[in-house]
mmCIF file of the C-alpha atoms, coordinates in Angstrom:
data_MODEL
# 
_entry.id   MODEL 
# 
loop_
_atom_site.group_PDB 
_atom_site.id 
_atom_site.type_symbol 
_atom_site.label_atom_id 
_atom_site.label_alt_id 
_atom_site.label_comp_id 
_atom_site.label_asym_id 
_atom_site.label_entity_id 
_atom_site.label_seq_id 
_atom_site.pdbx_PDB_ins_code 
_atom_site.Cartn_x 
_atom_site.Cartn_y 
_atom_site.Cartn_z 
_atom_site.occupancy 
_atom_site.B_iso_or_equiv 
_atom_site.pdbx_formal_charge 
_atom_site.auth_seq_id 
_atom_site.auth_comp_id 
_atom_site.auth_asym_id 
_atom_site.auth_atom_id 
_atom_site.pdbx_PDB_model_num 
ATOM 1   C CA . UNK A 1 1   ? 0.000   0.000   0.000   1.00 0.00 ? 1   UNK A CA 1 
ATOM 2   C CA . UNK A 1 2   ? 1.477   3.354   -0.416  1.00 0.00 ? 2   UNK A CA 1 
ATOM 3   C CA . UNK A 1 3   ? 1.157   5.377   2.300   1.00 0.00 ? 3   UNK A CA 1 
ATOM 4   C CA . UNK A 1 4   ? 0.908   8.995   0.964   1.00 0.00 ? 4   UNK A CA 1 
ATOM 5   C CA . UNK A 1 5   ? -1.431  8.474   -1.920  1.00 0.00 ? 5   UNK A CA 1 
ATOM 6   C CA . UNK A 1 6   ? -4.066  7.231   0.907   1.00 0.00 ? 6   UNK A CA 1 
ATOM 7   C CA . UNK A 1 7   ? -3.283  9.817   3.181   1.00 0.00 ? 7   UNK A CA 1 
ATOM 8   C CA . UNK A 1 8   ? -4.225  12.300  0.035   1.00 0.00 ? 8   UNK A CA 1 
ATOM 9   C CA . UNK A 1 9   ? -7.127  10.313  -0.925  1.00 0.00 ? 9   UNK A CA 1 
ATOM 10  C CA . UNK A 1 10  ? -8.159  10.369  2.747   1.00 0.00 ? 10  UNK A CA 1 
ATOM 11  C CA . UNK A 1 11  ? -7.829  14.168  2.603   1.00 0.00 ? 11  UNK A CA 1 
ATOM 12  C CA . UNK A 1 12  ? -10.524 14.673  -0.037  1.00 0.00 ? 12  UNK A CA 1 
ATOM 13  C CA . UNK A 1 13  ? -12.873 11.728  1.472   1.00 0.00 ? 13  UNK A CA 1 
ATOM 14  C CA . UNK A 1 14  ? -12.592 14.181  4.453   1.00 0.00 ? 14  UNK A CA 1 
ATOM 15  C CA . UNK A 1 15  ? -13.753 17.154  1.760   1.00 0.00 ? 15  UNK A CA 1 
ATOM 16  C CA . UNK A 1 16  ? -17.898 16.724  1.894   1.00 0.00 ? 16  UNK A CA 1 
ATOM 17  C CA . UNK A 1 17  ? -18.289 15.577  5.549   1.00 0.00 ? 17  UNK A CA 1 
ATOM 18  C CA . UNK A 1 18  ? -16.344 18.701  6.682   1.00 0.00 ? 18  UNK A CA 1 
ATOM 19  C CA . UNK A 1 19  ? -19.061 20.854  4.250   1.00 0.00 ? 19  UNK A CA 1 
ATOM 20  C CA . UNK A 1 20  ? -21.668 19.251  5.228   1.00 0.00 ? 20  UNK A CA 1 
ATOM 21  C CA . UNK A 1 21  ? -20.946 19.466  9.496   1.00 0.00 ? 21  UNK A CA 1 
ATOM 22  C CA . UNK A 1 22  ? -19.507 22.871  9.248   1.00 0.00 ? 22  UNK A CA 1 
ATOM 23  C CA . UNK A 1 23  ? -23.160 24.169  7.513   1.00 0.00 ? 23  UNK A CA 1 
ATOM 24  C CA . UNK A 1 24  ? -25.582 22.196  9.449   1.00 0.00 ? 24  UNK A CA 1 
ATOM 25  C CA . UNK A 1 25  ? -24.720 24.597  12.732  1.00 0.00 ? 25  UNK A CA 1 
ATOM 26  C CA . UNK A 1 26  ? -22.908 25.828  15.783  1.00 0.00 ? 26  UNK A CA 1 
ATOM 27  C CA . UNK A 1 27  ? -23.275 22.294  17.538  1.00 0.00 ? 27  UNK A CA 1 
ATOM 28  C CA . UNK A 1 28  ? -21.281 20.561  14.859  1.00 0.00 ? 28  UNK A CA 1 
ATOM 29  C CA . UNK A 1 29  ? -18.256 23.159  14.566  1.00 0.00 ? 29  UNK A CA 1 
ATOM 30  C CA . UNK A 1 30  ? -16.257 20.625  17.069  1.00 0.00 ? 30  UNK A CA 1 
ATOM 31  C CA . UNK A 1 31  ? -16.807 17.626  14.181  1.00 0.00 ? 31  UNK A CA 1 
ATOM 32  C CA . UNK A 1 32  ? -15.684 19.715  11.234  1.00 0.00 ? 32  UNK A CA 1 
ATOM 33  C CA . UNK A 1 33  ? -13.322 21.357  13.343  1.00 0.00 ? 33  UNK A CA 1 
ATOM 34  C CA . UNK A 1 34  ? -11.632 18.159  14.026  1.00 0.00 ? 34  UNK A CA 1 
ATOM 35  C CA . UNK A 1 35  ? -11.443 16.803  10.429  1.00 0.00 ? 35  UNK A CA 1 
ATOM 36  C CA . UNK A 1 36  ? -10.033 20.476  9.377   1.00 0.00 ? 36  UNK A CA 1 
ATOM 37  C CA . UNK A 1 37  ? -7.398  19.346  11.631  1.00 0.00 ? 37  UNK A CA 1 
ATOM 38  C CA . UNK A 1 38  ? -7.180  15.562  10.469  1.00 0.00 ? 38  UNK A CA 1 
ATOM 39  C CA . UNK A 1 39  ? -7.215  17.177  6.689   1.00 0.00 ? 39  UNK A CA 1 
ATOM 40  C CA . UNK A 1 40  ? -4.328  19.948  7.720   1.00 0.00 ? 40  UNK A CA 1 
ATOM 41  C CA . UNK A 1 41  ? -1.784  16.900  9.312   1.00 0.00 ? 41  UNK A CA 1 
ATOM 42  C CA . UNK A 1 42  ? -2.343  14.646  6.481   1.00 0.00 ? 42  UNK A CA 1 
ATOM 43  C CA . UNK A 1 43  ? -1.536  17.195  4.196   1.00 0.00 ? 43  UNK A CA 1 
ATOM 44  C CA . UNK A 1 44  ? 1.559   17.801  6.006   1.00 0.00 ? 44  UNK A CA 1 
ATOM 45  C CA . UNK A 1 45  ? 2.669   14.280  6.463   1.00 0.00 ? 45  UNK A CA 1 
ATOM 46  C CA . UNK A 1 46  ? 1.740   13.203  3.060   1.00 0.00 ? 46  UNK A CA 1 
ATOM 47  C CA . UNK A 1 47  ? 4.845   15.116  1.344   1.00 0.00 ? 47  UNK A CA 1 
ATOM 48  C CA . UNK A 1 48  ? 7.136   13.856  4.109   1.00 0.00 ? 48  UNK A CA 1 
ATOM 49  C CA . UNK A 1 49  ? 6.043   9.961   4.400   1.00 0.00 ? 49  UNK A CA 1 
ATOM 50  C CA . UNK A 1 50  ? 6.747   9.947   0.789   1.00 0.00 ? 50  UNK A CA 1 
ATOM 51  C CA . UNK A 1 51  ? 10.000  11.004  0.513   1.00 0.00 ? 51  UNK A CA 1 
ATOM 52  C CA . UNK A 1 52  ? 10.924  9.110   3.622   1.00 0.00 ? 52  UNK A CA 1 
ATOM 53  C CA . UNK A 1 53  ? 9.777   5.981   2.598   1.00 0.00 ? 53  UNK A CA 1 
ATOM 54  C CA . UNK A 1 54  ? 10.904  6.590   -1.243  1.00 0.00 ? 54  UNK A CA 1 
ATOM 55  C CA . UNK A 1 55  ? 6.986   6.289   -2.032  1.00 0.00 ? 55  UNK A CA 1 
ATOM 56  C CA . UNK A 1 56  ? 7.024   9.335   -4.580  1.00 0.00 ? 56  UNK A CA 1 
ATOM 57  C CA . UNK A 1 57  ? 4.902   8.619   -7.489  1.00 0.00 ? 57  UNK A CA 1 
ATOM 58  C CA . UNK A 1 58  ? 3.449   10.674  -10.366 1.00 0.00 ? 58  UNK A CA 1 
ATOM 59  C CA . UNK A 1 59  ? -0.061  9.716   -9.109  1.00 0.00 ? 59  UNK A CA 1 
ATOM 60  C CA . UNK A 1 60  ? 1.019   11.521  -5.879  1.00 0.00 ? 60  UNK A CA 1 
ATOM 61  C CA . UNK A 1 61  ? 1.981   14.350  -7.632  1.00 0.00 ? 61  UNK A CA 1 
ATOM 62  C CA . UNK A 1 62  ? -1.083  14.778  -9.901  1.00 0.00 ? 62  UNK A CA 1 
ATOM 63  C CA . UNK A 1 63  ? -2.947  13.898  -6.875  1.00 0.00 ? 63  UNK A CA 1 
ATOM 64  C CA . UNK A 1 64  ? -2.050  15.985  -3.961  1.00 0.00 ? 64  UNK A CA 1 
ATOM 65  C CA . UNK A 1 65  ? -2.155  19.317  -5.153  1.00 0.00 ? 65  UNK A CA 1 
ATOM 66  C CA . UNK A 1 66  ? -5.531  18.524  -6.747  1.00 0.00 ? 66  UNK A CA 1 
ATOM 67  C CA . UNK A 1 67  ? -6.484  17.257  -3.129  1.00 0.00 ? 67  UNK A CA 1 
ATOM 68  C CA . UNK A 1 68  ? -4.981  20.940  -1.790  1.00 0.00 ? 68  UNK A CA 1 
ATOM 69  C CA . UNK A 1 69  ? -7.169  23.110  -4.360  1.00 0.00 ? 69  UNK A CA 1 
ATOM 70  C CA . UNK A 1 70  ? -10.355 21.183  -3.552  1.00 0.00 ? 70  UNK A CA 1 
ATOM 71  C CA . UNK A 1 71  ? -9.779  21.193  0.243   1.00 0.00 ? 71  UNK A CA 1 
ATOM 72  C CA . UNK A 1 72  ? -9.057  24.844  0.444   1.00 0.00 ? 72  UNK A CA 1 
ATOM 73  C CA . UNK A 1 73  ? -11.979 25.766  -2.238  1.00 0.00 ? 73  UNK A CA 1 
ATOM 74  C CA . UNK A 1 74  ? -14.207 23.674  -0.310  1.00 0.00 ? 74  UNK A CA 1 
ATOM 75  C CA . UNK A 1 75  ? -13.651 25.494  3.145   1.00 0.00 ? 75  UNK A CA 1 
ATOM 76  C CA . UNK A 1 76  ? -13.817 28.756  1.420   1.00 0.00 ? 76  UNK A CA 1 
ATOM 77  C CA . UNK A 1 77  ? -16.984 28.373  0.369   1.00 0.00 ? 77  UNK A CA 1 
ATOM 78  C CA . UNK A 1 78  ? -18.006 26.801  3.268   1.00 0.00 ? 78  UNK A CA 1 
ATOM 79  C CA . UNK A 1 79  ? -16.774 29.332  5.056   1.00 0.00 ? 79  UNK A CA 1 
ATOM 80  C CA . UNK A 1 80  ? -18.678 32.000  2.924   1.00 0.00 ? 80  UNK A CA 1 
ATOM 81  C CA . UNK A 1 81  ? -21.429 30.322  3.307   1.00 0.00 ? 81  UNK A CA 1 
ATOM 82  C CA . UNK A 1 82  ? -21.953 30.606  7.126   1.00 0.00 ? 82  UNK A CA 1 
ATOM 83  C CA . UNK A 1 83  ? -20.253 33.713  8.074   1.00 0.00 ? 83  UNK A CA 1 
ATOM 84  C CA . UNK A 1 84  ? -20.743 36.315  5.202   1.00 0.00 ? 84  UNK A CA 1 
ATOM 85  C CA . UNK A 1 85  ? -23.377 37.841  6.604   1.00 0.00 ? 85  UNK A CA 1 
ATOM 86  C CA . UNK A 1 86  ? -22.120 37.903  10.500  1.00 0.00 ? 86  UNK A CA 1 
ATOM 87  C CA . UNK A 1 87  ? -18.908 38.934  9.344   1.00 0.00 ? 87  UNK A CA 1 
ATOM 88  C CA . UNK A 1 88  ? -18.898 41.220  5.780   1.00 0.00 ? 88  UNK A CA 1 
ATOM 89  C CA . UNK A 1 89  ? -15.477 41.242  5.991   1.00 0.00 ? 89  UNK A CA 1 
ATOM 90  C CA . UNK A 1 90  ? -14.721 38.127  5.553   1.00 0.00 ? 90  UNK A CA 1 
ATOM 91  C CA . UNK A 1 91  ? -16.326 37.687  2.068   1.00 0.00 ? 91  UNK A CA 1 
ATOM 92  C CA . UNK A 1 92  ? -13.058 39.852  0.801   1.00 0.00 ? 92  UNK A CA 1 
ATOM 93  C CA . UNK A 1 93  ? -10.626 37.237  2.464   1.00 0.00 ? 93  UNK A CA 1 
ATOM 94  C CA . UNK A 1 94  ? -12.337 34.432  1.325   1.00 0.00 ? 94  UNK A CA 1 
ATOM 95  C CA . UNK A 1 95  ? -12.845 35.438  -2.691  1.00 0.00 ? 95  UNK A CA 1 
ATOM 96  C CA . UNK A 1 96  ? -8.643  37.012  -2.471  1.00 0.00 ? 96  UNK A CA 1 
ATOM 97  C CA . UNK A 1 97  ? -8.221  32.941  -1.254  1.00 0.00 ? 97  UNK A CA 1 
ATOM 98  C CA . UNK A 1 98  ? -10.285 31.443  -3.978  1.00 0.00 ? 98  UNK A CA 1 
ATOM 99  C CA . UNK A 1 99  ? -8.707  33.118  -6.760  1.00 0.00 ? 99  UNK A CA 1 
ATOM 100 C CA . UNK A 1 100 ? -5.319  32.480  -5.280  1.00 0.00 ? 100 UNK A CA 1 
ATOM 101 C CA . UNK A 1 101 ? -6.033  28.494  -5.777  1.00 0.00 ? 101 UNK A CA 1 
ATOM 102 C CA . UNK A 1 102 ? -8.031  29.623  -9.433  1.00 0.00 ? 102 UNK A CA 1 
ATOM 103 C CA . UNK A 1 103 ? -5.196  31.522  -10.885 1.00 0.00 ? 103 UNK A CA 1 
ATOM 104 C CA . UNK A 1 104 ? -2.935  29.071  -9.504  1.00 0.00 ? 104 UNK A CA 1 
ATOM 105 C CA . UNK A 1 105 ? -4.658  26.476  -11.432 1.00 0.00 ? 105 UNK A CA 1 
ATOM 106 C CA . UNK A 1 106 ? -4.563  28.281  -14.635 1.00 0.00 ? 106 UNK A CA 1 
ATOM 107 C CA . UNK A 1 107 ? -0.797  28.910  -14.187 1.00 0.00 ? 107 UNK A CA 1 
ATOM 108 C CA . UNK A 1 108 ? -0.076  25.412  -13.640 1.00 0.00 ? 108 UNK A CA 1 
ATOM 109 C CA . UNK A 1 109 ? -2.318  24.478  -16.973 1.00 0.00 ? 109 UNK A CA 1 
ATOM 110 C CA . UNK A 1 110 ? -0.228  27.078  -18.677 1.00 0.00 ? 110 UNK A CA 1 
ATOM 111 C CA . UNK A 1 111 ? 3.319   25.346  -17.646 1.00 0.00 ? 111 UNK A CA 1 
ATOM 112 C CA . UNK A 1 112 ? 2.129   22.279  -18.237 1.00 0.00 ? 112 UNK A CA 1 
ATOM 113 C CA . UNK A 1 113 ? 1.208   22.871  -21.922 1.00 0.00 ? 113 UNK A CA 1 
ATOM 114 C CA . UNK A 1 114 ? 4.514   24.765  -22.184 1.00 0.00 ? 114 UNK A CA 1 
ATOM 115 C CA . UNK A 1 115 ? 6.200   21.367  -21.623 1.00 0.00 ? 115 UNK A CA 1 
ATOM 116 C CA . UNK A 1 116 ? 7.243   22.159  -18.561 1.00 0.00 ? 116 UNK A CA 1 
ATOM 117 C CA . UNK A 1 117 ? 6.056   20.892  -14.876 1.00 0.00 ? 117 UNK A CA 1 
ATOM 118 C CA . UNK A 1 118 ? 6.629   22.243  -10.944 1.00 0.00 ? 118 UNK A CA 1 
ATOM 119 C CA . UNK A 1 119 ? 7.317   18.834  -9.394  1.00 0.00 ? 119 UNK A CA 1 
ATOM 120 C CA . UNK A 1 120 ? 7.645   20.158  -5.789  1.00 0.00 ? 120 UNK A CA 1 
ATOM 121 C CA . UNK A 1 121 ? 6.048   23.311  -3.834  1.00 0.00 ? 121 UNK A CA 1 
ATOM 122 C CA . UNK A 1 122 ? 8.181   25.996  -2.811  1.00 0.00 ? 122 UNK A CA 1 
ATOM 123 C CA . UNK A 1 123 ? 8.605   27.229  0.745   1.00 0.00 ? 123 UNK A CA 1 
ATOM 124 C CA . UNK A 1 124 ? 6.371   30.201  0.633   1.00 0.00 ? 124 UNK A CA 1 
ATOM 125 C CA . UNK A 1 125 ? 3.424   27.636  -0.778  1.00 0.00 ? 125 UNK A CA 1 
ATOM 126 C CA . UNK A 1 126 ? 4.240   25.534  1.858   1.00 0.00 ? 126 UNK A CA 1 
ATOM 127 C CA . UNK A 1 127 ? 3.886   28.419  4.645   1.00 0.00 ? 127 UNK A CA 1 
ATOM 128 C CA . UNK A 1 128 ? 0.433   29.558  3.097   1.00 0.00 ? 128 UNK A CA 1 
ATOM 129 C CA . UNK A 1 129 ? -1.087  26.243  3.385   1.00 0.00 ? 129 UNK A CA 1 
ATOM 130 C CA . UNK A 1 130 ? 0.092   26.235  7.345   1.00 0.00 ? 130 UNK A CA 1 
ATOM 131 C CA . UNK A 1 131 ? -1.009  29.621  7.913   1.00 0.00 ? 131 UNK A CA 1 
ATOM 132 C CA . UNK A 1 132 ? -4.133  28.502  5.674   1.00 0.00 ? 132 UNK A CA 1 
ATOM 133 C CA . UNK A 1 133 ? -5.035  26.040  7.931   1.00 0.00 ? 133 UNK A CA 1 
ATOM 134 C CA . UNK A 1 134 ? -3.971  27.259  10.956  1.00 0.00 ? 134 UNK A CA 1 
ATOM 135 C CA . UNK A 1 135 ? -6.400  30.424  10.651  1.00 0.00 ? 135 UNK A CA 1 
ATOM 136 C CA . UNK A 1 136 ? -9.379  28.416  9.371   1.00 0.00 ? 136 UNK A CA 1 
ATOM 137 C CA . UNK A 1 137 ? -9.198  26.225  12.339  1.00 0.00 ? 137 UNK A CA 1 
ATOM 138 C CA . UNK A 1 138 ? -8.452  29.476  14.657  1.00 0.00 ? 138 UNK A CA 1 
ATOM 139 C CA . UNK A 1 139 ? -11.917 30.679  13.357  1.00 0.00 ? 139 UNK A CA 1 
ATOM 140 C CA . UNK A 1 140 ? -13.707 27.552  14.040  1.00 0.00 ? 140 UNK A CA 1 
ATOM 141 C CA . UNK A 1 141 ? -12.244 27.240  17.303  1.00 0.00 ? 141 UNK A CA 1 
ATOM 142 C CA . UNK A 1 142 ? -13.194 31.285  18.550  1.00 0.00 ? 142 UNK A CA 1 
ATOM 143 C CA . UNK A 1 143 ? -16.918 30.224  17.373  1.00 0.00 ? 143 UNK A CA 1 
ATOM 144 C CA . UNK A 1 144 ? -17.042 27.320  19.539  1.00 0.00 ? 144 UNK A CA 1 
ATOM 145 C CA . UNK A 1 145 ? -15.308 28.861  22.687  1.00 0.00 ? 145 UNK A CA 1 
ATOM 146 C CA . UNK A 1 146 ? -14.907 32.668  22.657  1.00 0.00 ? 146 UNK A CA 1 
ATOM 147 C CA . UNK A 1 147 ? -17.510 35.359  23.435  1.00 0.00 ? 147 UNK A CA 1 
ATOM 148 C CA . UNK A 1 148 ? -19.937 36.338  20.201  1.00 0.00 ? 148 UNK A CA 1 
ATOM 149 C CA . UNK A 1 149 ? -18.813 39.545  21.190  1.00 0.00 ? 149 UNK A CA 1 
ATOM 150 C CA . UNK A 1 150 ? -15.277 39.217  20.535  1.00 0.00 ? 150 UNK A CA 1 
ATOM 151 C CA . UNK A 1 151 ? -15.934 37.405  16.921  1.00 0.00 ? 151 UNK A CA 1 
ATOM 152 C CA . UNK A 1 152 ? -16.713 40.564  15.088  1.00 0.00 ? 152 UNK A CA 1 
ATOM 153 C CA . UNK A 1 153 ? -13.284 41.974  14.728  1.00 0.00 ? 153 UNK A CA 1 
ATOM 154 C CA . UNK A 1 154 ? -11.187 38.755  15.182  1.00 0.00 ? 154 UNK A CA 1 
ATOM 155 C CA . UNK A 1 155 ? -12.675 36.242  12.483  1.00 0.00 ? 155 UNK A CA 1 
ATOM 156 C CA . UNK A 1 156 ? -12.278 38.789  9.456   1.00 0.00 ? 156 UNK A CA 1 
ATOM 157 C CA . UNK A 1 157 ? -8.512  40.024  10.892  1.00 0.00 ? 157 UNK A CA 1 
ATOM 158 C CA . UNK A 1 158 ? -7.696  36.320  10.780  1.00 0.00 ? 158 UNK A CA 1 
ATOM 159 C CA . UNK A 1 159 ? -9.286  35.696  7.407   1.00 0.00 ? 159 UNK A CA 1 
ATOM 160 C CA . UNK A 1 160 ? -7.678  38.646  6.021   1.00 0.00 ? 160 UNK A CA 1 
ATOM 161 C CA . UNK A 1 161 ? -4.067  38.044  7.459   1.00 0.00 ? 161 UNK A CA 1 
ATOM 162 C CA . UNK A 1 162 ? -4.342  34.326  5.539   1.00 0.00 ? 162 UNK A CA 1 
ATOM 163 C CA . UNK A 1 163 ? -5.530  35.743  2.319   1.00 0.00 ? 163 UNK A CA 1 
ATOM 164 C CA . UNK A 1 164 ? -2.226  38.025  2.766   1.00 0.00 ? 164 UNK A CA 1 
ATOM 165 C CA . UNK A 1 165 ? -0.001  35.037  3.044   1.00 0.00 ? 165 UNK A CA 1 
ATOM 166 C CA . UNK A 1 166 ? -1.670  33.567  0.134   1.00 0.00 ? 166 UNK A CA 1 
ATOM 167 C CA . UNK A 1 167 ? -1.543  36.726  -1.956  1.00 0.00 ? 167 UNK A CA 1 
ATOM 168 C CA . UNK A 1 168 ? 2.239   36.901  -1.077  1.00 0.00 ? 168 UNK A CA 1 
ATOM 169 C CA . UNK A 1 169 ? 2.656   32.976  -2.258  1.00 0.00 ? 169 UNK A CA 1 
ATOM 170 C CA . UNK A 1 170 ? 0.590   33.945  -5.301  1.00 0.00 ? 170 UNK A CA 1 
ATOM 171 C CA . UNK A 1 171 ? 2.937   36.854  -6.382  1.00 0.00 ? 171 UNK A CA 1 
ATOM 172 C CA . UNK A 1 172 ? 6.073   34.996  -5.774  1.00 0.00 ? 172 UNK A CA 1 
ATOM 173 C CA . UNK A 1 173 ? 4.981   32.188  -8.001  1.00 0.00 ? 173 UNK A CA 1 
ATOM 174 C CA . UNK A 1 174 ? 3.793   34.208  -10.829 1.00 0.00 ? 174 UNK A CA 1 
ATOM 175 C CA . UNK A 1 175 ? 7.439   35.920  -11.142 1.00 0.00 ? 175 UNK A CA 1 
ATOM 176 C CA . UNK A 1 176 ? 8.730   31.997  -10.880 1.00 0.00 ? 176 UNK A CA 1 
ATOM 177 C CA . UNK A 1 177 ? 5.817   31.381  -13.554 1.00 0.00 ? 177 UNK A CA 1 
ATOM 178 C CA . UNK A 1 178 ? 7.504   34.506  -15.850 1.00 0.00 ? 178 UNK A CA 1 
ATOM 179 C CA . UNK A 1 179 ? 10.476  32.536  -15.358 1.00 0.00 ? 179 UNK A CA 1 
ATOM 180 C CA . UNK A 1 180 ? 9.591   29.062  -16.317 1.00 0.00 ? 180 UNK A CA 1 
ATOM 181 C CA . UNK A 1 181 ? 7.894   30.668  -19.624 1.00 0.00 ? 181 UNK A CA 1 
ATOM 182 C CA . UNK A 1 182 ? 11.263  32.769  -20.265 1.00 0.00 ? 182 UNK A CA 1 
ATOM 183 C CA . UNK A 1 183 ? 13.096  29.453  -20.169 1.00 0.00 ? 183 UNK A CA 1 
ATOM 184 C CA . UNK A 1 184 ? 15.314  30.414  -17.127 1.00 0.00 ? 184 UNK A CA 1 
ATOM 185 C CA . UNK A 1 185 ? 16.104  27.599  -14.610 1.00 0.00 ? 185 UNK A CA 1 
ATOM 186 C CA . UNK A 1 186 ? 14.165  27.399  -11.841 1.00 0.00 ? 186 UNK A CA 1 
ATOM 187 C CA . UNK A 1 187 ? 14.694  24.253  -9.165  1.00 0.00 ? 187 UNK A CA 1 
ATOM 188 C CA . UNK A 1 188 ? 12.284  21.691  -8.969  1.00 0.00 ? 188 UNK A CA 1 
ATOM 189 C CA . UNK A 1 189 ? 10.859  21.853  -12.343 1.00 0.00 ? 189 UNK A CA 1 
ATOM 190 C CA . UNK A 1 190 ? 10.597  19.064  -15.477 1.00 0.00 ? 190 UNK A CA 1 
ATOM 191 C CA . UNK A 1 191 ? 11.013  20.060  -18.708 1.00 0.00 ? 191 UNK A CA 1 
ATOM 192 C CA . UNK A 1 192 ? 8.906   17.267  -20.903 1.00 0.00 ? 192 UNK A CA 1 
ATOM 193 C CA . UNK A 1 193 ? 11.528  17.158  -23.716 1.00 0.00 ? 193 UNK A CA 1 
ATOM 194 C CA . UNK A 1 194 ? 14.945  17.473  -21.656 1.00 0.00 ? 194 UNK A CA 1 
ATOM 195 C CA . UNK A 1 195 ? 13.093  14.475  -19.346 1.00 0.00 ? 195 UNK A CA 1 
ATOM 196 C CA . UNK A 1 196 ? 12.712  11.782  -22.282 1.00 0.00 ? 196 UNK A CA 1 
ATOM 197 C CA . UNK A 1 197 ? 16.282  12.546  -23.445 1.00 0.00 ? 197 UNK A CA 1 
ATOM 198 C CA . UNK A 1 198 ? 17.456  11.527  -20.435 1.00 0.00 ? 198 UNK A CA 1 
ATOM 199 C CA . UNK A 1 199 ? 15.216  8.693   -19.883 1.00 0.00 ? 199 UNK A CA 1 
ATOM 200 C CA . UNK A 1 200 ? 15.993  7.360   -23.323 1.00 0.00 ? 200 UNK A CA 1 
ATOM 201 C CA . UNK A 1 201 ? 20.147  8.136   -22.326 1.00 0.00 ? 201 UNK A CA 1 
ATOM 202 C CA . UNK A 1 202 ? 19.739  6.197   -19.315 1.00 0.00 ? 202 UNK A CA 1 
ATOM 203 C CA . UNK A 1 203 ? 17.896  3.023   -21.201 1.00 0.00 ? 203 UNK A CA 1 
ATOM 204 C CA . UNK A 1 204 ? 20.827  3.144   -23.791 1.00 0.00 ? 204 UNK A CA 1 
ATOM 205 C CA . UNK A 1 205 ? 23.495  3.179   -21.079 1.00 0.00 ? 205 UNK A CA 1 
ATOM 206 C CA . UNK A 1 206 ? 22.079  0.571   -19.564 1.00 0.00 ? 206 UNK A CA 1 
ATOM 207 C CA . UNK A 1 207 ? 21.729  -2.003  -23.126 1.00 0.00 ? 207 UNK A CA 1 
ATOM 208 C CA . UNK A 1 208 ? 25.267  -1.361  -23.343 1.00 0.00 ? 208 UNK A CA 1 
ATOM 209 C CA . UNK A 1 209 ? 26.780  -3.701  -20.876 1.00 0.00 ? 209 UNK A CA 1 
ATOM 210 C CA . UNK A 1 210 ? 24.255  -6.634  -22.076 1.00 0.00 ? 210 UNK A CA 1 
ATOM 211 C CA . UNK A 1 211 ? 25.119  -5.553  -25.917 1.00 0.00 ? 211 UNK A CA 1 
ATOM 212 C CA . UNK A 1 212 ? 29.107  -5.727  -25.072 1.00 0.00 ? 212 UNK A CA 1 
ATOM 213 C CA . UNK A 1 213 ? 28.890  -9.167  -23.584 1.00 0.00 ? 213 UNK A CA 1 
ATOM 214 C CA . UNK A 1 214 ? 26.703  -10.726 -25.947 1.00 0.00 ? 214 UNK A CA 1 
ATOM 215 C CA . UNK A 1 215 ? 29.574  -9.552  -28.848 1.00 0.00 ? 215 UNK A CA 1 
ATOM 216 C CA . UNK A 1 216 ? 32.285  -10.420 -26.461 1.00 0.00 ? 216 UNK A CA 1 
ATOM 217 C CA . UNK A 1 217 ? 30.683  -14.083 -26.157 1.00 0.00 ? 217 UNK A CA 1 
ATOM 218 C CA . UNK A 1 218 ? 30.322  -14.250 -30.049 1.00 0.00 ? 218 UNK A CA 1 
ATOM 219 C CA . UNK A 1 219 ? 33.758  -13.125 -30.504 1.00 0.00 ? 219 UNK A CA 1 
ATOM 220 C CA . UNK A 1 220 ? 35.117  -16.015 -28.486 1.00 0.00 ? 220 UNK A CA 1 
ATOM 221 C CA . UNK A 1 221 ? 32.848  -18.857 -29.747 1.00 0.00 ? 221 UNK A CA 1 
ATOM 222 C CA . UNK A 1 222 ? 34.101  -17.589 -33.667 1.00 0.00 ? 222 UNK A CA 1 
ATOM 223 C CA . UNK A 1 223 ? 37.978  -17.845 -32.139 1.00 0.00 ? 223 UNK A CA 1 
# 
């Protein structure tokens, strides 16, 4: 079994019942709270597990930033969906969050057709998914324990400080975007073309030992 891939797939099984809690009320927030949490650590340990057990596949890689744009677009909305009128604010937040992950889409479509491919996230996309989750579960948590009072000016500053982060994360990969297009280096990406010359290098290198032998063998058996 490979470890990762179900801790993705777990992550978006986890996608509908968090919805569906979260928007049926108050007395559910500790439920969907919890599997925001459960959905935030496997996210985390997915990446990790796979490296450390050399469990990297290109299923993983197709499927965990898929699993990141659905989780994230599902919560917004969520999110939207239950606070925007309590909290007007928040409705800026959420939509500067959702077309972080849209545009972040696109960009990747754009690379990909391009020939080229971002194998790994960088730091600062790492950091936005923390503070991502870290703030959505902050919110959660202040509507199950902290004065109604107190909500008013707390839930849209934290909303707003993690659509900062994400707007940051945003701008810093469109320049790395500019620079994929341009043709510049930039660690951690695949270029299609420069990938199946190597591949087809590495097959020929190794049908050379078996192709020496084999003439070696027929030299001797003719002397």
């Amino acid at each position: 079994m490979n470890i990762p891939n179900t801790l993705t797939g777990f992550r978006i099984v986890l996608i509908p019942f968090f919805c569906v809690l979260f928007v049926m009320g108050p007395q559910y927030y500790p439920y969907a709270g919890i599997i925001l949490v459960l959905s935030g650590l496997s996210d985390m340990l997915d990446g990790f597990l796979a490296r450390k057990l050399h469990q990297e596949t290109e299923l993983g890689k197709i499927l965990d930033p898929i699993a990141d744009k659905l989780t994230i677009g599902a919560v917004v909305v969520s999110m939207w969906f239950v606070y925007h009128r309590n909290y007007p604010w928040i409705s800026l937040a959420l939509a500067i969050m959702l077309v972080k992950e849209l545009l972040m889409a696109v960009g990747g479509f754009i690379i990909v057709k391009k020939g080229r491919k971002l194998v790994k996230a960088k730091w600062w996309g790492k950091i936005a998914t923390v503070v991502f989750y870290a703030c959505m579960i902050a919110i959660v948590a202040l509507n199950i324990f902290a004065p109604a009072s107190d909500l008013d000016l707390l839930v849209p500053a934290i909303a707003l400080f993690a659509a900062a982060i994400m707007l940051i994360a945003l701008t810093m990969y469109f320049f790395m975007g500019l620079k994929i297009l341009r043709g510049e280096y930039v660690s951690g990406v695949i270029d299609f073309e420069q990938e199946k010359l190597r591949k087809r290098k590495k097959r020929e290198v190794s049908d050379r030992p078996d192709d020496y032998s084999e003439s070696a063998l027929s030299n001797r058996n003719n002397a």
